[in-house]
N, C-alpha and C positions, 0 to 999 in steps of 0.2 A: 217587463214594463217598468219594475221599481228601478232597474240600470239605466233604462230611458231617462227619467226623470231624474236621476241622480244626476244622468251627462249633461241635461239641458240646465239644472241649475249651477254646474261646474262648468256649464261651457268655457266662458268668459276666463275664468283661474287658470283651468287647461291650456286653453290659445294661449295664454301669456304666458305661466310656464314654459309651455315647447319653444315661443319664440325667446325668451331669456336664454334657454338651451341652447338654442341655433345661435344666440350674438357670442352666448362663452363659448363655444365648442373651438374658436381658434385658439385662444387663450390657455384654454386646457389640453391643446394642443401643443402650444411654445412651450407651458410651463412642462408635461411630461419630455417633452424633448431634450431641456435641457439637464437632463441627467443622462441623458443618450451619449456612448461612449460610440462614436462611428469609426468603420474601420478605412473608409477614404477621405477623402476632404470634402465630401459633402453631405449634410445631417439629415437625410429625407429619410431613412428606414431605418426603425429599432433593432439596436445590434446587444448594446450592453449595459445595465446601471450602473454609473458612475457618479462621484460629485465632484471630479477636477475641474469641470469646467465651472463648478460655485467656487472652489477653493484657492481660483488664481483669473476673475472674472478679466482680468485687464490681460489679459497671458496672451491677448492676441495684439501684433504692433499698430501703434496709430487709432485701436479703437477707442480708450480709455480718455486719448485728446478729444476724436472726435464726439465722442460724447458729452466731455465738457464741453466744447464749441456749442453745440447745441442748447445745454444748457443756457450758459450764457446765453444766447440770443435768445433764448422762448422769455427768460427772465426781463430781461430788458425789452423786448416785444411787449411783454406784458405790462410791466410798469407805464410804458411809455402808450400803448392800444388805449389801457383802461383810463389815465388820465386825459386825455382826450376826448374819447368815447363819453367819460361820464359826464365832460364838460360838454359836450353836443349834443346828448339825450337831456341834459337839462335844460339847453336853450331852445332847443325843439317843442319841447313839454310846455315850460312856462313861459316862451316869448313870443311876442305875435312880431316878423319881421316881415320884410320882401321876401319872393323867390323860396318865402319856408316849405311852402307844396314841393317848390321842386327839388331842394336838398332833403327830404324825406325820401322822394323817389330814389335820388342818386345814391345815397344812401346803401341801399339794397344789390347795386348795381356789382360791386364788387362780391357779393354772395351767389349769384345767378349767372357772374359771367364765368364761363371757362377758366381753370386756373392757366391753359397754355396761354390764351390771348392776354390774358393779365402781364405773365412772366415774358411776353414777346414784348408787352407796350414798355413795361420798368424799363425791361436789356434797351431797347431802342432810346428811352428818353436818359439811362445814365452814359450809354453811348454818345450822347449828340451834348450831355454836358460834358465831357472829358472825363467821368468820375471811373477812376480806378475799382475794381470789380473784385469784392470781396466782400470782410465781415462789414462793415459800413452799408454796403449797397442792398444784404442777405437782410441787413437789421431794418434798413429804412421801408424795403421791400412788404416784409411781415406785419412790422406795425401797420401799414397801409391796405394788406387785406384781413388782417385782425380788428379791425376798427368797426369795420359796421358789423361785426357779431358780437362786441361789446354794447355798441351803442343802441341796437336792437335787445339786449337784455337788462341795458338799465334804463331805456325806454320804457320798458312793460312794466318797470317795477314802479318809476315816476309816477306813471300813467294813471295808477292805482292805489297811490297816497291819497287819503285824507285829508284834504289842505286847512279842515280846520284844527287838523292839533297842531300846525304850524301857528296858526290865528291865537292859538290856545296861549299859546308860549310866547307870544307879543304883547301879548293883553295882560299876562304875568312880568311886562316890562324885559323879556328877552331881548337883546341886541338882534340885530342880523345874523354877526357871527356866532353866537350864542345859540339862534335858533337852528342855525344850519349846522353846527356839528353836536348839539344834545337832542333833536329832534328827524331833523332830514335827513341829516348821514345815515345815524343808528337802522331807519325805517328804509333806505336804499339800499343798504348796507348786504344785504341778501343777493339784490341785482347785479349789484356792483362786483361781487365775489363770484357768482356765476360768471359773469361778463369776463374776469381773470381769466379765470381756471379754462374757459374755454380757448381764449385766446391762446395762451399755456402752451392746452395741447395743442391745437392747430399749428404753430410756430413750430411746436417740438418736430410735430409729426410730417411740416412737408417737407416736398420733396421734387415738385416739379419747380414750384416758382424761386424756390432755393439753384434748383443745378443751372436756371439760367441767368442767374447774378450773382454766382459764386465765385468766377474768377477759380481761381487754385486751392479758394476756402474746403475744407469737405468737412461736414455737418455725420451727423449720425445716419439720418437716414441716407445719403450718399455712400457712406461707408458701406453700409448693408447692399446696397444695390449693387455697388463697386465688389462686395467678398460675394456677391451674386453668382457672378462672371465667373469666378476664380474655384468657387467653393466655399461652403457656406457652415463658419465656425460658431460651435456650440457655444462661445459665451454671450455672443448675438442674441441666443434664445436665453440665456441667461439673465442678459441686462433687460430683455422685453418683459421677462417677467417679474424681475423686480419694479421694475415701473407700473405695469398693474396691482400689483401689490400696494405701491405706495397710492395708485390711484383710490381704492376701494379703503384704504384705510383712510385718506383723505374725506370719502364718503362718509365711510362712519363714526367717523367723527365730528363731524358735519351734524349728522340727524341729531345723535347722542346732545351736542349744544343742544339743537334747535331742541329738544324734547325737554331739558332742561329749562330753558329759557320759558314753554307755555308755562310748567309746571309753575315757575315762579312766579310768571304775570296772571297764574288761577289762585 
């Protein structure tokens, strides 16, 4: 009976443990693999511990570019999503116009539709303008479905400001521009950084709406799909899990401010 009672008041910790378990078990997957020394060209079965494949991570041809390529565009995806994005969750939030109901909707429209019908309308609409199909068409592409998953995160964050400590800082003779980047920025500032980071990865990571306005570009994830085919080289798992790596440190770094930052405002 006392085990009973111990499970029901852990239930809740439990469930979420095991399901944290189940989202890292790929992850700690990639990462022991890429020490995996396979003896064919392809890395499905533990053969042997090695670190060659940490020791010469680009040692495979064309992935090292396509990795930059990716970079580049999640970057510029991002820059370009969240600047947008933040300027249309703000006009959303604090301006009454026409047709506001229904760009709220539309909004959404590119999260809920299929990424294939998406990547079928772009290919069809840079087809019928002439445009040459590569990094231009991959970049124009991303920002376009990166957009309302920024603009939905710094929505939420708009949403939920306090608009009199904006008042506050008027009334202390702040300018506009004054109030908007010591007051409103700082306080979005959360949303707005979320709204990156996810765009980020989205950009990094696709893959469908990429292969159909890539032209002859090939991205990372293409890469990987393409060594799919052929066999599948451990630095593959190598660069996946440096990038979680950097993601989790980007995490914790993250909290580590934020815990900083009550302490100061207590």
């Amino acid at each position: 009976m006392a085990f009973v009672r111990w499970l029901r008041r852990h239930l809740v910790v439990i469930a979420g443990l095991l399901t944290l378990a189940y989202l890292l078990l790929p992850n700690i997957v990639v990462t022991v693999f890429s020490f995996n020394k396979p003896k064919g060209r392809f890395n499905y079965s533990w053969q042997e511990f090695s670190t060659d494949a940490w020791k010469d991570p680009c040692g495979v041809a064309d992935m090292c570019g396509s990795l930059s390529l990716s970079l580049q565009i999640a970057a510029w995806a991002t820059i370009g999503a969240t600047l947008l994005g933040t300027m249309i969750a703000f006009a959303l939030v604090r301006y009454r116009f026409r047709a506001r109901g229904a760009v709220n909707s539309l909004i959404f429209l590119p999260m809920a539709m299929p990424e294939v019908v998406m990547a079928a309308s772009l290919l069809t609409l840079f087809l019928n303008m002439g445009a040459q199909l590569g990094f231009w068409t991959v970049l124009i592409a991303h920002i376009m479905f990166c957009l309302s998953f920024v603009v939905t995160a710094v929505k939420a964050r708009v949403m939920s400001m306090d608009p009199r400590l904006e008042q506050a800082a008027q009334d202390l003779y702040a300018g506009p521009v004054q109030t908007f980047l010591r007051v409103t920025l700082p306080i979005a500032a959360p949303g707005i950084a979320a709204g990156a980071l996810l765009a980020f990865a989205l950009s990094f990571d696709d893959f469908i709406i990429t292969n159909f306005n890539a032209g002859s570009t090939v991205t990372f994830p293409m890469f990987v799909w393409g060594s799919a085919q052929r066999g599948t080289p451990v630095q593959i798992n190598v660069i996946g899990t440096a990038m979680f790596l950097v993601a989790v440190l980007l995490v914790l770094a993250g909290m580590l401010i934020g815990k900083r930052r009550n302490k100061q405002a207590k």
